[in-house]
Steps between C-alpha positions, in 0.01 A plus 500: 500500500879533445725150446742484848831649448747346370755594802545517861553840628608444854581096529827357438532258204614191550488237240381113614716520830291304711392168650143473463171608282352737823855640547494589166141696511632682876704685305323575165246608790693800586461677164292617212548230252250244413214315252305659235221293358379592103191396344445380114481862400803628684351667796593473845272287738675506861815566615667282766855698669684216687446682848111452458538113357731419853172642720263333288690124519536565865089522524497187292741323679340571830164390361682164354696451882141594641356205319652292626812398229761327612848618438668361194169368341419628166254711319391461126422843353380542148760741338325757330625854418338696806543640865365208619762269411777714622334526836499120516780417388667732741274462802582118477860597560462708775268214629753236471302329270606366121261665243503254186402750191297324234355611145156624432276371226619590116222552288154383469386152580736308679394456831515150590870501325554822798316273770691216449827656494403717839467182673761366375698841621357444848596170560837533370522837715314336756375839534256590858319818320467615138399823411462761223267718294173488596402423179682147516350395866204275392823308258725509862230334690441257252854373480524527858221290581719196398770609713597302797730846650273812353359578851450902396404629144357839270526790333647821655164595676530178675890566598393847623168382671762330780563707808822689482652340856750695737786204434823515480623510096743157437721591215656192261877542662814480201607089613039462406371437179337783292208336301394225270530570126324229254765453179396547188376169311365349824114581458421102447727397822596844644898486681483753754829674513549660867737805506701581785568824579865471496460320113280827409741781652799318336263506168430853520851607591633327154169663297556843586862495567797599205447119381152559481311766415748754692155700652620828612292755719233711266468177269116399464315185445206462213332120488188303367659188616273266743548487846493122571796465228871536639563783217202717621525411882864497521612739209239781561401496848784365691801650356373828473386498844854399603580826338258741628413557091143585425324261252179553191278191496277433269350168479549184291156514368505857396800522335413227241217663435724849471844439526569858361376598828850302661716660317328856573551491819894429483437832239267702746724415844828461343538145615848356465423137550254271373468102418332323240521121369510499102155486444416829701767688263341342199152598567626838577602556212272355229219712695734786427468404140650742286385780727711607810295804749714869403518518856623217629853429607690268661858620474470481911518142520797400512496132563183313284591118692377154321398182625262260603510297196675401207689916376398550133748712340298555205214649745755730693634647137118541462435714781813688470408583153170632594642657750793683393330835384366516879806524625583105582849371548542141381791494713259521785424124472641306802428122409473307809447121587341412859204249676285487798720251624789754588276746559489668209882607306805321408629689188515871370633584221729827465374795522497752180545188290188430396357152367803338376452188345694182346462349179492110495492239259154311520646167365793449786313661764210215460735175425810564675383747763736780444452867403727563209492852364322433124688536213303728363137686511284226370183546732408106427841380602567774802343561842509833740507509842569766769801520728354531863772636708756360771412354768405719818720529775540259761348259278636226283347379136640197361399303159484108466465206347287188545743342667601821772796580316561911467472598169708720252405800330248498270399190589140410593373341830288542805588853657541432913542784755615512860531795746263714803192565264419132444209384650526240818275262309174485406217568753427182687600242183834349566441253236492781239779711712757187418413492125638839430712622852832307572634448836773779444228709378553512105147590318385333186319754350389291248639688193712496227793715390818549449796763624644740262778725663421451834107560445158295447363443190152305595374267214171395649350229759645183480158343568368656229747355240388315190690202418449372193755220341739609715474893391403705812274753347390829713099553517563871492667431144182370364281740687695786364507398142166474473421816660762662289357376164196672632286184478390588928537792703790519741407274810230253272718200483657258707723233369527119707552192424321146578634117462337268273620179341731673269651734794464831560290722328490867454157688589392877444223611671346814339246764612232444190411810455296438183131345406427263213667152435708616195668801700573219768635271274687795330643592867651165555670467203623859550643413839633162403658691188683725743627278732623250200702765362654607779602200735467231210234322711145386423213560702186497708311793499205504779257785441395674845197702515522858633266413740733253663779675445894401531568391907741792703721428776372674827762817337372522177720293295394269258440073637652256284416247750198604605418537080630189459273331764170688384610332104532120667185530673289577151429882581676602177415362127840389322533567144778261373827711300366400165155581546 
């Protein structure tokens, strides 16, 4: 079996010049181009050309109309890397119906965590029918046998076991929403953000166009990112569908467990663009080791984009490093800031540039909010971060205070956004809608930054900040030290605070990877060491067992809050700075 080509020989190209999803997949219909699925050892499963994923979403969506779905009522499907999800996701458009993609279990154990937060999903979706692998139907009928709206439910055999009716198809129309994406952090009390189709084509113009990723016809796609996360859904499935580009997929779980595999197939395919947050780089690239395949080489891709969380620019010099002799361009980098709340991009950074970054002084960034360029290279008195790009077009970025006032340059406040990819609100919670959506439409994202020549520089979440008297302290800070002094692996620790009498107090939770009471008690001092030295702090450290494991938002990235819950509510034992 042969990978789909990577061009159209007989359609025109047009890049994201349309109004809705099923325009969009009418035309990739008319050519070649399409979806090659990989397994763990590089092989090819299936292929899936866009002209035979528009006839098989139009059988779904006849079967979903058949049923008896209303119009505009929505469908939860569990977002895992296969046909089936595609033909969902897709038939529910064609079916004027709103699919709502959700996560899959991670790991072993877990499942009344998954339960909880799949009812939770399908009340906040308010979802009619949930469906997905077969493998997950007993968990779907479980959760949906609290629902009050789940009136249809299974895996695939159970979605192709309804009678494919002669009806007429009902297409979502450009003024219609698209579908209901869950942001990241909401597993606990899921916010439903509905995209509009107009929000999504206005997205996906900016992505691929010359502010974006400029996508140009014979460009392909390579991804491991998840479906029901606005990077995988929107990034890797949407905007190269808006450009008639064929895409690689392998999936999340297999490419932790090989992400050599990832970067083969950019090597194999010549792939030109392909995502990862910083922790999918840094994995890459420590299971490269000191050992890079002769025959690999990735001087195709042409634009390696990073996001999703916090950007590392000690993990991107990493990776390009590793990299290099296999033909890697560190100027591929293309930093980028976004959210499921605008869809998914508001910042690239130029391209050819690389990861630039700005040196700040630690001391004046945490007591008088401002990123001064340090004075010199001392590692314990300077921070990095990455520049993130302007702003895309049609869209407007501001910085502010506490009290609403625009800010200067360089210095720090909530980062606020405004323009046709921000959501209408979120999904039936108008309470929630008014904390962060103003009446003339300006977005609190919730982050910090500040601007530096007309581009973003994003310091971190403001909810996440650590005040302690009167420094504002970053969590990542802490995490980072101790990872860097090698006392955890990257991803083991997450850094909080609690009140008590005295006032705040800082808290690491660490992944306790060790046996014996001595290594433990050796571990907390080692962690409490770090973090001393670095932020001039004492602390907490709570020892998690692997078994529990650190919390994830429903995307992957670590839960402070979720963390910080799980340590008030006696799951995790503290072990005092000075133990």
């Amino acid at each position: 079996m042969n990978p789909l080509p990577t061009r159209n020989s007989r359609l025109a190209w047009h890049r994201a010049a349309f109004r809705s999803v099923t325009e969009m997949l009418d035309h990739a219909a008319g050519g070649e181009t399409g979806i090659t699925f990989y397994n763990v050892r590089g092989e090819i499963l299936s292929t899936l050309p866009w002209r035979e994923l528009q006839g098989r979403a139009q059988v779904v969506a006849r079967r979903l109309i058949g049923a008896g779905l209303a119009r505009g009522e929505r469908v939860l499907i569990t977002a895992d890397t296969w046909p089936g999800f595609f033909d969902l996701f897709f038939g529910a458009q064609y079916a004027g119906l709103l699919p709502a993609p959700v996560s899959i279990p991670v790991g072993v154990g877990g499942k009344d965590a998954y339960l909880e937060q799949l009812r939770r999903q399908l009340a906040a979706s308010g979802a009619v029918a949930a469906f997905g692998i077969d493998e997950l139907a007993g968990f779907l009928a479980e959760a949906a046998a609290d629902s009050t709206t789940v009136r249809l439910h299974g895996g695939m055999s159970a979605l192709d076991a309804l009678p494919e009716k002669p009806v007429d198809l009902r297409p979502l129309q450009p003024d219609e929403l698209c579908y209901i994406q869950f942001s990241s952090g909401s597993t606990r009390h899921p916010h439903g953000v509905p995209i509009t189709q107009a929000a999504l084509m206005a997205n996906l113009d900016g992505i691929t166009g010359p502010a974006g990723l400029e996508v140009v016809a014979g460009d392909r796609a390579a991804s491991w990112l998840p479906l029901y996360h606005d990077m995988g859904l929107i990034g890797f499935l949407m905007a190269p569908l808006s450009a008639q580009l064929s895409i690689d997929y392998l999936t999340p779980r297999d490419f932790a467990r090989r992400p050599a595999q990832w970067l083969n197939m950019i090597s194999r395919n010549r792939g030109t663009i392909a995502y990862s947050p910083s922790f999918g780089y840094d994995l890459a690239a420590r299971r490269a080791a000191s050992q890079v395949a002769s025959d690999l080489d990735l001087s195709c891709w042409r634009h390696a984009g990073i996001g999703g969380d916090m950007i590392r620019p000690d993990v991107l010099e990493r990776f390009a490093e590793t990299f290099a002799p296999a033909g890697f361009d560190a100027r591929a980098f293309i930093p980028s800031y976004g959210m499921a709340e605008v869809c998914l991009a508001i910042t690239f950074g130029p391209h050819d540039h690389g990861a630039r970054t700005d040196r700040v002084d630690r001391v004046t960034l945490a007591e008088r909010q401002r990123a001064e360029p340090a004075a010199n290279g001392d590692a314990h008195r300077s921070r990095r971060f990455v520049l993130c790009g302007r702003v895309l077009p049609g869209h407007r970025l501001e910085v502010r205070g506490p009290d609403g006032r625009l800010l200067a340059e360089r210095e720090v406040g909530r980062i606020f956004v405004k323009g046709p990819s921000i959501m209408p609100g979120y999904f039936a919670e108008p309470d929630a809608t008014r904390e962060v959506l103003s009446d003339d439409g300006w977005l609190d994202t919730g982050d910090l930054g500040y601007m530096l020549d007309g581009e973003i520089v994003v310091t971190g979440r403001a909810k996440d900040l650590i005040i302690v008297n009167g420094r504002n302290i970053w969590p990542q800070d802490i995490e980072w030290a101790v990872e860097a002094r090698r006392v955890v692996k990257n991803g083991d620790a997450a850094a909080f605070s609690v009140e008590t009498a005295d006032g705040e107090r800082v808290v690491v939770a660490v992944l306790a990877r060790v046996s014996g009471e001595e290594a433990r008690q050796a571990l907390a001092r080692d962690v409490a060491g770090a973090v001393r030295e670095t932020v001039a702090v004492d602390c907490d450290v709570a020892l998690v067992p692997p078994s529990l494991g650190l919390p994830t938002t429903s995307s992957g990235k670590l839960s402070r809050a979720r963390t910080k819950a799980n340590y008030l509510a006696g799951l995790y034992s503290p072990k005092p700075a000075a133990a």
